[in-house]
C-alpha positions in Angstrom: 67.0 51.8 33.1 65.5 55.0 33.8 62.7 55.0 36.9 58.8 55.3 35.2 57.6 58.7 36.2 54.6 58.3 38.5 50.7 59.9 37.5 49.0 61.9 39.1 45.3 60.9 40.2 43.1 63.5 38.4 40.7 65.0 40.4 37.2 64.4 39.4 35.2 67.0 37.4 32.8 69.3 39.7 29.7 69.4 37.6 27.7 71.5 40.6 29.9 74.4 40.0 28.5 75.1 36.7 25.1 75.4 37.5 22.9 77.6 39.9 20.1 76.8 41.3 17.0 79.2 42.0 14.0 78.1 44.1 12.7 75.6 40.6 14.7 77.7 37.8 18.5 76.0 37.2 20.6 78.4 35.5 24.1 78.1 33.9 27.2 79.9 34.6 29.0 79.6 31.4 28.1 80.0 28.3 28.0 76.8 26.0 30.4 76.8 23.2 29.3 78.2 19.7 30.9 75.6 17.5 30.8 72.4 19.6 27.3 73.4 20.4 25.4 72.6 23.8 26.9 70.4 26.6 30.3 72.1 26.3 31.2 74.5 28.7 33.5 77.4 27.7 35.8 78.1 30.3 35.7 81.5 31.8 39.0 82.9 32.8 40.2 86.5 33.9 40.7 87.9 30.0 38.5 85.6 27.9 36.4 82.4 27.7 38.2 79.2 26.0 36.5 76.1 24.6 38.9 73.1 26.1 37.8 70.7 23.1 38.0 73.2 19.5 40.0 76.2 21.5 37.3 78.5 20.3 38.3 81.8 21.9 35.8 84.7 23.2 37.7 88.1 24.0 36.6 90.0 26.8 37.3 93.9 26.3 
């Protein structure tokens, strides 16, 4: 028989990163997605921002 392929652990989501704090003012670093509405994050990479659960895509020029 072939040997099982063993997982991975995935590493835990890091929630802090999202967010900026401000004296009392929290503000967000990403922008929420416009279709899945708020609590999911868009994903901001180097050309565009991705939604990871619709793959709504936002261009940058």
């Amino acid at each position: 028989m072939a040997k099982k392929k063993e997982k991975k652990p995935s590493k835990p989501m890091q929630v802090w990163k999202l967010y900026k704090t401000q004296g009392n003012k929290v503000e967000r670093n990403n922008q929420f997605c416009p279709k899945c509405g708020d609590g999911v994050f868009l994903s901001a990479h180097k050309d565009r921002e991705v939604c990871g659960k619709c793959n709504y895509s936002n261009f940058k020029k």
